[in-house]
Backbone bond lengths (Angstrom), bond angles and torsions (degrees), N, CA, C in turn:
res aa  C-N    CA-C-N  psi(-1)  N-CA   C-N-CA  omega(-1)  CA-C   N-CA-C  phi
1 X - - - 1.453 - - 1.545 112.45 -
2 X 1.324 119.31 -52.05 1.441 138.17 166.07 1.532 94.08 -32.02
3 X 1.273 130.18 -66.72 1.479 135.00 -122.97 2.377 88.49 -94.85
4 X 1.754 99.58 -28.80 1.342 106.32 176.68 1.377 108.68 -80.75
5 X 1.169 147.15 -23.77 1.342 144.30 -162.86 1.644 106.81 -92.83
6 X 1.330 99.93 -29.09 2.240 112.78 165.68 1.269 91.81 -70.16
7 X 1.548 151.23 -72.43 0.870 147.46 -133.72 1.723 97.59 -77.85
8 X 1.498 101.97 -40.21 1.966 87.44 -178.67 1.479 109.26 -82.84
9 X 1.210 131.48 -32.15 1.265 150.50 178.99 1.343 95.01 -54.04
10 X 0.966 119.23 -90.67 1.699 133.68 -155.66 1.797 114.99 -82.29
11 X 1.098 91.08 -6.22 1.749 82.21 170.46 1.928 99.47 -146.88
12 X 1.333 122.25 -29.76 1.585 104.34 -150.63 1.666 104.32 -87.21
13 X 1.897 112.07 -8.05 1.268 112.10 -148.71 1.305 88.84 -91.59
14 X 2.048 105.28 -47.48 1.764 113.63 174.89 1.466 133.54 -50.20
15 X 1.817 104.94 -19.64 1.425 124.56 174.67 1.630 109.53 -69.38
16 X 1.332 106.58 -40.37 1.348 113.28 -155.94 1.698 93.57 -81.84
17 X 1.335 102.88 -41.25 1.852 102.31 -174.60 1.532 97.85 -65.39
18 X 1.164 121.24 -25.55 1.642 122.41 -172.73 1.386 104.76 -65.83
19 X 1.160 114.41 -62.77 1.743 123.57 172.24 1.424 124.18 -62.89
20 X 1.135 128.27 -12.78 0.919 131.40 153.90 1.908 133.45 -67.87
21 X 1.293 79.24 -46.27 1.533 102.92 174.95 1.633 106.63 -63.40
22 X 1.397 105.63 -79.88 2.145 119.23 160.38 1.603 93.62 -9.62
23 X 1.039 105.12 -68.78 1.758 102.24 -170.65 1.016 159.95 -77.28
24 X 1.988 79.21 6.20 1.439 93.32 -170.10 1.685 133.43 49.56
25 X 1.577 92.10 44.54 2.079 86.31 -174.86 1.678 96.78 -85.97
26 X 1.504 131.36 -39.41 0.989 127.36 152.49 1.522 133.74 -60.13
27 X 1.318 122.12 128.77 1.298 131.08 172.91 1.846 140.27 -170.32
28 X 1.542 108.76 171.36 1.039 101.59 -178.16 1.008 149.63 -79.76
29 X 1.403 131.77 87.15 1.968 125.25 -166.24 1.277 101.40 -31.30
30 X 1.192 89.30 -98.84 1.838 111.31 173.99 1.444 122.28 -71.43
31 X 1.004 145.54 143.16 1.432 164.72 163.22 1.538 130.62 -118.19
32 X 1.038 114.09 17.22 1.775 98.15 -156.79 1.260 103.44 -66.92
33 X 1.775 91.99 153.83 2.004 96.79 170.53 1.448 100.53 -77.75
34 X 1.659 77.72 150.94 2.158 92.15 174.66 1.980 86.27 89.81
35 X 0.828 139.30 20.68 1.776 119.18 -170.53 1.417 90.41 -85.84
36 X 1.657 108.55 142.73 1.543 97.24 -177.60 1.838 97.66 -115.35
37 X 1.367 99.49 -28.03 1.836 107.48 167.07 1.704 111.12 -81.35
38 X 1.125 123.43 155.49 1.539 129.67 157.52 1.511 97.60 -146.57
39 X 1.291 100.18 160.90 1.638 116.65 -168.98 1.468 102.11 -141.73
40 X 1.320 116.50 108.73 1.393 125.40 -174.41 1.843 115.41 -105.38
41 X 1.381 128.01 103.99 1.409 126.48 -161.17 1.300 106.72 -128.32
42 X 1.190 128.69 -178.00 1.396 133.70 167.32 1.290 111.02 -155.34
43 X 1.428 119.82 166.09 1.484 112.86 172.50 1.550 121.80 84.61
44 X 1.534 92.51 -153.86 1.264 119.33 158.71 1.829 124.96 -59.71
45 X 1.241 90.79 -32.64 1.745 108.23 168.53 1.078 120.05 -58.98
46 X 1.161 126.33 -70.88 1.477 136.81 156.32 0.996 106.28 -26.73
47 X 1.890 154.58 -46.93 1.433 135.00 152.48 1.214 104.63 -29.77
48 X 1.346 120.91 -71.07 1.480 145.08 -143.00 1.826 86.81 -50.88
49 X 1.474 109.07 -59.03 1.277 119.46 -154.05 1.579 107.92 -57.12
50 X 1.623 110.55 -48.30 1.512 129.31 168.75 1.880 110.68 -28.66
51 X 1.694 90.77 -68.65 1.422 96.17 176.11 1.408 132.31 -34.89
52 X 1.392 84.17 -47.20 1.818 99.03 -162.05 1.814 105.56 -72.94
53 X 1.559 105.30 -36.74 1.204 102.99 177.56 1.546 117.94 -72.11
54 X 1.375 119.68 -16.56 1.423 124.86 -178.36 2.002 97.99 -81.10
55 X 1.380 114.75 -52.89 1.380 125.02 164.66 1.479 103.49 -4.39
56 X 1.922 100.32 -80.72 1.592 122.89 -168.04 1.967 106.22 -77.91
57 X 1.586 106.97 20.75 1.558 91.13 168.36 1.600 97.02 65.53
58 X 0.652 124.29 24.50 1.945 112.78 169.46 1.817 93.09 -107.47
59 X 1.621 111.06 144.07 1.645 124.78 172.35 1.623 90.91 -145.69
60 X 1.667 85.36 -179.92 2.057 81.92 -176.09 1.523 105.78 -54.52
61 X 1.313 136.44 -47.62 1.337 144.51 -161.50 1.481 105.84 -53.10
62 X 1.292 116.38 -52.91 1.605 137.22 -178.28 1.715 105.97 -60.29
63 X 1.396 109.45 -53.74 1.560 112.93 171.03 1.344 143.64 -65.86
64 X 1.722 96.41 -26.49 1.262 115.15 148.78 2.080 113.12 -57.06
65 X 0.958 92.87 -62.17 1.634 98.01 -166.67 1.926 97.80 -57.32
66 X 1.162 113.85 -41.98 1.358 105.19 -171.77 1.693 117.34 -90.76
67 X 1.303 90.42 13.18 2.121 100.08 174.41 1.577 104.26 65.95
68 X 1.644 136.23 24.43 1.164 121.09 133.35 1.523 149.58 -79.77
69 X 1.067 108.47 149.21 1.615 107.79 -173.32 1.594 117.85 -136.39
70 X 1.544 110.53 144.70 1.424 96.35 -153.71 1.941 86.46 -136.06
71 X 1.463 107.97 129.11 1.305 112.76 173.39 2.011 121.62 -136.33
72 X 1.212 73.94 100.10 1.678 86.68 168.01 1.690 146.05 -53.85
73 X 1.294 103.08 95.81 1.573 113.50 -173.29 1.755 121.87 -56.09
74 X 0.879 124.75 103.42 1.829 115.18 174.80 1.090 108.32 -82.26
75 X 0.792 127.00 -35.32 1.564 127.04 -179.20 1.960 115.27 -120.79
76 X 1.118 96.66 112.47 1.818 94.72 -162.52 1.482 89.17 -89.44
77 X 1.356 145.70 -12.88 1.795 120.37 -150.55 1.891 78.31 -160.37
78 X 1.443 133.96 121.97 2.175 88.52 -13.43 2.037 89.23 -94.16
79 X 1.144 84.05 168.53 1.448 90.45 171.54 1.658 125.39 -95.28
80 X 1.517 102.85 151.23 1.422 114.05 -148.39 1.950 89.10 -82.16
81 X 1.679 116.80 130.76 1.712 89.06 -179.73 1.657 98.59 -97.37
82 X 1.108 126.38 -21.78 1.026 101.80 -172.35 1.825 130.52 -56.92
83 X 1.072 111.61 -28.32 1.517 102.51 156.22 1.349 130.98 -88.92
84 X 0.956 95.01 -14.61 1.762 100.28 -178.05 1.834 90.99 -78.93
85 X 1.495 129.47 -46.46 0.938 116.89 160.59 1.715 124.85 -23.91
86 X 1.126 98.17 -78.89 1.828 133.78 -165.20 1.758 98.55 -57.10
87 X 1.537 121.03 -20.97 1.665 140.75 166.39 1.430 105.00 -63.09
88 X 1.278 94.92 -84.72 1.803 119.37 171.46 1.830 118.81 -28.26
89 X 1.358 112.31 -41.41 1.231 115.45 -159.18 2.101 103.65 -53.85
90 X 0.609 79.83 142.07 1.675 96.12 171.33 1.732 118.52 63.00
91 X 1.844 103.00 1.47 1.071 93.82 164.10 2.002 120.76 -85.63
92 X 1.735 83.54 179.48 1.750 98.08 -168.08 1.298 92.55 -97.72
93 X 1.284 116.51 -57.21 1.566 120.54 -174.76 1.515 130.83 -127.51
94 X 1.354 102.91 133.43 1.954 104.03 -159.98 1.392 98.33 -104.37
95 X 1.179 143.79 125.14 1.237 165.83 155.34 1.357 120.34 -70.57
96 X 1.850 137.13 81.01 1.062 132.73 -152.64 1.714 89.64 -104.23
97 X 1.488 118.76 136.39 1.404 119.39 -171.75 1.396 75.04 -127.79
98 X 1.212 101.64 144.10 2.119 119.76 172.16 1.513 110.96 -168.29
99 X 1.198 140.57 124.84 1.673 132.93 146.72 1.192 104.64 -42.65
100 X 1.447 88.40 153.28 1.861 109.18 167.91 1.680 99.40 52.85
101 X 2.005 109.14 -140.55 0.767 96.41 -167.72 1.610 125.05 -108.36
102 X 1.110 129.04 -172.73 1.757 121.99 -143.55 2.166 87.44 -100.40
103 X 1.311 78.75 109.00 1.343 104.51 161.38 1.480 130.15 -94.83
104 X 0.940 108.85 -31.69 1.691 140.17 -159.80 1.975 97.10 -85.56
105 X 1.422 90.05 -83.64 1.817 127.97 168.48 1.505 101.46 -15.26
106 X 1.389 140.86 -84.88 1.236 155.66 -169.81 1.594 102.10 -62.04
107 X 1.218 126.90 -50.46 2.008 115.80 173.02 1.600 102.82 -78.19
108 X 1.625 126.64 -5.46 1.416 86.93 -164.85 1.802 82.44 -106.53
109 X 1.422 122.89 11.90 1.224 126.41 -176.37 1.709 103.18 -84.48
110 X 1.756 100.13 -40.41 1.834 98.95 -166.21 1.563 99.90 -90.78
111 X 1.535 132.61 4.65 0.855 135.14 170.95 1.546 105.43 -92.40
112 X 1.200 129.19 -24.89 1.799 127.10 -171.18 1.883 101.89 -105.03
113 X 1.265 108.71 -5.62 1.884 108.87 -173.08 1.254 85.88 -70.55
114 X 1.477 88.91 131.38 1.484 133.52 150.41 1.497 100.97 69.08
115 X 1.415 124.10 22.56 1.367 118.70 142.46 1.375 127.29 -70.69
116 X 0.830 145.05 -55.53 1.949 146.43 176.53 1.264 102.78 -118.26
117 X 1.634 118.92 138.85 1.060 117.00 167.40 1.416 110.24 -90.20
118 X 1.480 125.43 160.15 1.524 128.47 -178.58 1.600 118.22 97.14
119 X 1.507 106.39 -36.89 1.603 113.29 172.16 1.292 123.70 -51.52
120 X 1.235 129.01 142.26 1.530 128.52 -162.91 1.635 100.86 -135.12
121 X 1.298 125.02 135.88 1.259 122.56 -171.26 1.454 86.64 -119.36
122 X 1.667 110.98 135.89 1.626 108.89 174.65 1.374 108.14 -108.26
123 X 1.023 124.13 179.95 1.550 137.47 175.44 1.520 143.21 -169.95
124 X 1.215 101.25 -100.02 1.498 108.69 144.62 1.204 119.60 -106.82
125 X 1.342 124.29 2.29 1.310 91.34 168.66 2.054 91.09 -121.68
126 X 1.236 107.74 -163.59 1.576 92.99 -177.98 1.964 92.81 -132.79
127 X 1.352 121.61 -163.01 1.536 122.89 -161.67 1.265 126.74 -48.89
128 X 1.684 104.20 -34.33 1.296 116.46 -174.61 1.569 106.72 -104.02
129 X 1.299 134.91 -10.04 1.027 121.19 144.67 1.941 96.13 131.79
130 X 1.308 116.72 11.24 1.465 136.47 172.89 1.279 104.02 -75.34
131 X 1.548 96.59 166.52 2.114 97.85 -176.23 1.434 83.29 -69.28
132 X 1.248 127.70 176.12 1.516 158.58 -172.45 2.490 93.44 -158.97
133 X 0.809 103.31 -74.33 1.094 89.17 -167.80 1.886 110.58 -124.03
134 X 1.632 118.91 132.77 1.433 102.87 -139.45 1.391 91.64 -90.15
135 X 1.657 122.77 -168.58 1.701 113.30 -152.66 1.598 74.92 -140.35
136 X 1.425 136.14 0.05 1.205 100.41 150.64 1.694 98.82 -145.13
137 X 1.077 116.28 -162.71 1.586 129.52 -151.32 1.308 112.81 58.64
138 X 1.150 118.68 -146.94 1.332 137.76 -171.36 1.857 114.20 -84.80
139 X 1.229 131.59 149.80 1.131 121.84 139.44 1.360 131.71 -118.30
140 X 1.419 122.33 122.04 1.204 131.48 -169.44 1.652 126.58 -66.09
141 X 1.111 105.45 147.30 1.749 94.20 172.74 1.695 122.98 -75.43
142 X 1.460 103.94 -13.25 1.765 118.84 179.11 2.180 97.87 -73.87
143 X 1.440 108.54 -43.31 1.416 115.66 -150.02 2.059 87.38 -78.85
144 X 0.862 99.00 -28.10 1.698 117.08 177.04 1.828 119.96 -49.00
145 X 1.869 92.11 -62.35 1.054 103.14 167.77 1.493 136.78 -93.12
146 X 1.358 100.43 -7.32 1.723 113.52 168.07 1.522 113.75 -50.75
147 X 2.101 93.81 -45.72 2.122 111.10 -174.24 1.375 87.00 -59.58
148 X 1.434 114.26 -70.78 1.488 133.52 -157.60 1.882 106.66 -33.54
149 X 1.264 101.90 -62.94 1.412 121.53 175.75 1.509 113.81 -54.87
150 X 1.692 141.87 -31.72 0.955 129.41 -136.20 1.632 81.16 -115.38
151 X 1.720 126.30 -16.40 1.319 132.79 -178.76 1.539 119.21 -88.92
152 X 1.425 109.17 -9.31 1.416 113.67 -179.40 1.517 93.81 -68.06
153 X 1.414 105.43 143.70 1.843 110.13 152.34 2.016 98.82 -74.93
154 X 0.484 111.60 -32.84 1.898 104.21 -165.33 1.360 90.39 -64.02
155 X 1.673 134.91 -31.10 1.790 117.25 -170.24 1.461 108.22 -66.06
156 X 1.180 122.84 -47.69 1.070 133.31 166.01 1.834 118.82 -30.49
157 X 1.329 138.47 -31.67 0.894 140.53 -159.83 1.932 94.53 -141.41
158 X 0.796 116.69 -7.71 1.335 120.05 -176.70 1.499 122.00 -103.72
159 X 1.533 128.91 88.10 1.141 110.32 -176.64 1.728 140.69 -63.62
160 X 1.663 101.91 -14.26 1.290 120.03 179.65 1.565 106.59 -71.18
161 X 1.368 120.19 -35.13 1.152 137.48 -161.90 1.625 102.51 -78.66
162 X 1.453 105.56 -61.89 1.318 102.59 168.97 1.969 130.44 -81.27
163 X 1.306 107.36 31.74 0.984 97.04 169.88 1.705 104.01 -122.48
164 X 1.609 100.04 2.74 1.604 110.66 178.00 1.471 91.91 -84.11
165 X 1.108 131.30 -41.33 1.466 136.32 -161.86 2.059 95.93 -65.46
166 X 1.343 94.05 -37.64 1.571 90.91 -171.84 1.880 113.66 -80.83
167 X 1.284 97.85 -9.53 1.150 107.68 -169.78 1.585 91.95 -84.66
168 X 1.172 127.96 -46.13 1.377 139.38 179.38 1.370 117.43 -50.77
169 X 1.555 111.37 -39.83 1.827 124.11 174.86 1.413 93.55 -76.76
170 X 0.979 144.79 -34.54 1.504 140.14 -170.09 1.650 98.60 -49.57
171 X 1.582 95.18 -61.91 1.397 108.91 -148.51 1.525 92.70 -86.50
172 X 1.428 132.86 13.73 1.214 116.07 175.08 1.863 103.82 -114.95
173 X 1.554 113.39 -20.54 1.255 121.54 154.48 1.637 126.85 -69.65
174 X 1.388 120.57 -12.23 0.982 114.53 151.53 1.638 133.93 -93.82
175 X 1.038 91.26 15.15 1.379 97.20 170.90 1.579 111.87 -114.00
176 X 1.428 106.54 -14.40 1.734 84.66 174.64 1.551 114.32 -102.87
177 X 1.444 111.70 5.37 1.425 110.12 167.20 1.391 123.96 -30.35
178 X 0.832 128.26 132.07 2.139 130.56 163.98 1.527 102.69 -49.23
179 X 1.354 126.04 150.88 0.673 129.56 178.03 1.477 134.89 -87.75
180 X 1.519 147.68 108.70 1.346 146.38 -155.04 1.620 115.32 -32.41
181 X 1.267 165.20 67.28 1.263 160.88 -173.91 1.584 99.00 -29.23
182 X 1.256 110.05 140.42 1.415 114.83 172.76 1.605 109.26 -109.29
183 X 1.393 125.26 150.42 0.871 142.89 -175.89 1.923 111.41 -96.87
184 X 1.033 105.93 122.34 1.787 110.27 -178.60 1.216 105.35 -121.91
């Protein structure tokens, strides 16, 4: 057992981050220089994430101009750091989008400690330390872009922007309504 746990440890985990990396299965949608947000997803999320940013009117052109950047994981476990590094660099705030529970969130946290001070990695929980994104049911593409939207500096000063954001709480308050009881 000893002699199997060196062999995955010490060579099968570094192989796999090696090939991964070589191949580019991880990578960057968006990149712009100056990005002060990045949004790191995988999966099914990464739809989710697409949506939500099309929702709030953001495309590469728009994300460029507003300093977001969006990089797609293929392989979440374990994750490769050197690009997720080389992603990360110079941002303020990391935006971890995942179903269920945070796989992603916790390696891309012990991979970024004690590189920049001030950087904030979000996830499930959000600044102050509340859920931000829930670890079970569903996650929506509205609940996506509400976070997404409420972190831009441009909503703040943008009324088009923030009235997409409100349009987004609409449609995420109508969905958690109780449901009408019917009468038979």
């Amino acid at each position: 057992p000893l002699a199997q746990e060196i062999r995955v440890h010490d060579f099968r985990i570094p192989a796999v981050k090696a090939f991964c990396r070589a191949n580019g299965l991880d990578r960057a949608i968006w990149n712009p220089a100056g990005a002060r947000l990045g949004i790191v997803t995988t999966g099914k999320a990464y739809l989710d994430v697409l949506q939500a940013l099309d929702d709030l009117g953001i495309g590469a052109a728009e994300a460029a101009g507003l300093g977001v950047g969006l990089y797609k994981v293929a392989m979440p476990w374990p994750l490769e750091p050197e690009g997720v590094k080389a992603f990360c660099a110079g941002l303020d705030m990391i935006l971890c989008v995942e179903e269920k529970r945070g796989l992603i969130e916790p390696q891309l946290k012990d991979i970024l400690f004690g590189e920049r001070a001030g950087r904030v990695v979000l996830g499930k929980l959000d600044e102050g330390g509340r859920p931000l994104f829930p670890q079970t049911g569903t996650l929506s593409s509205n609940r996506i872009g509400i976070e997404i939207g409420k972190r831009l500096p441009a909503s703040r000063d943008d009324p088009a922007m923030a009235a997409r954001i409100s349009e987004l709480e609409g449609r995420e308050e109508v969905k958690s309504l109780p449901p009408v009881p019917l009468d038979r």
